[in-house]
N, C-alpha and C positions, 0 to 999 in steps of 0.2 A: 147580390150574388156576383162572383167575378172569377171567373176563372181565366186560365193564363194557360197556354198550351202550344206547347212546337208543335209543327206539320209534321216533323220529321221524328217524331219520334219512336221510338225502338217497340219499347215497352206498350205502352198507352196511345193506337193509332188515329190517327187525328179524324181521319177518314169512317172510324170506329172501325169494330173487327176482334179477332182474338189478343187478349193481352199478351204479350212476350213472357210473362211468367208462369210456370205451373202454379195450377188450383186456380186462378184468377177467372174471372168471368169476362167474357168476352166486353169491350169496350164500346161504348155508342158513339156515335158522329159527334164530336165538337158543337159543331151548330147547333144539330138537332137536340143536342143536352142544353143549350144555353137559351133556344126558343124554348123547349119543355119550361124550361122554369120562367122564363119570361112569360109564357101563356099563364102561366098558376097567376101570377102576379096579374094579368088580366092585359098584356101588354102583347101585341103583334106585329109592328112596324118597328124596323129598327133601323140606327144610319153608321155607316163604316167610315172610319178617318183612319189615314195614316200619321202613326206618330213618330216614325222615324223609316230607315229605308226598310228595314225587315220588319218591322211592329205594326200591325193593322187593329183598330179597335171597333171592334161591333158593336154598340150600346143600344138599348129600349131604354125607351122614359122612365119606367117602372126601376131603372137604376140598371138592372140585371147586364150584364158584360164578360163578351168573350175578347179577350188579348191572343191574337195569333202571333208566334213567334216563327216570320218564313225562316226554313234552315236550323229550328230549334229541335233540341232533345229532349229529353226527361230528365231536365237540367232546373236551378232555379234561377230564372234569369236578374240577373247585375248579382250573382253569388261567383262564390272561386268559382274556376273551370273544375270539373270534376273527369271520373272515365269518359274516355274517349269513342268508348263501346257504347255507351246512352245517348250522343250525341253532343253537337254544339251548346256551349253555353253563350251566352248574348247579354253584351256588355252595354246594349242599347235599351233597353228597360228597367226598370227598379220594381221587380216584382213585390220587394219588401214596402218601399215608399206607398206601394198602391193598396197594399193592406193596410199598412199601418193609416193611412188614411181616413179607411173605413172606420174609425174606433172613435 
């Protein structure tokens, strides 16, 4: 599991909270969605690297990982820039490379 997530985002609060959109369900904490699933996986220690100046990686052994994007949006990051209204996009990650990885 890997999710990729700006702080900043508009939409989808990193902090969790109400989504920015109508009908949507309210968002959960970042962290606490990315331990949730690490717990499943039967995993509770995790160690955080910085991999660039804005990109911080949280990883559990169990694989499970959150990519924080400081200053990111509801962008996909290393994609075009997009609205300016969902935030920064971030030319410092290769959100696609780290998928495409997984495969």
């Amino acid at each position: 599991m890997v999710a990729v997530h700006g702080d900043a985002d508009p939409l989808d609060p990193y902090r969790g909270g109400p989504d920015g959109r109508p009908s949507y369900l309210p968002t959960p904490p970042a962290a606490a969605a990315i331990q949730s699933w690490a717990a499943l996986d039967g995993c509770s220690k995790a160690f955080t690297t910085r991999l660039a100046p804005h990109i911080v990686n949280t990883t559990y052994p169990c694989g499970a990982q959150l990519v924080t994007v400081n200053g990111g949006g509801h962008t996909w990051p290393g994609g075009a820039p997009v609205n300016s209204s969902i935030g920064v996009t971030t030319g410092e990650y290769d959100a696609t490379a780290t998928i495409l990885a997984l495969v």
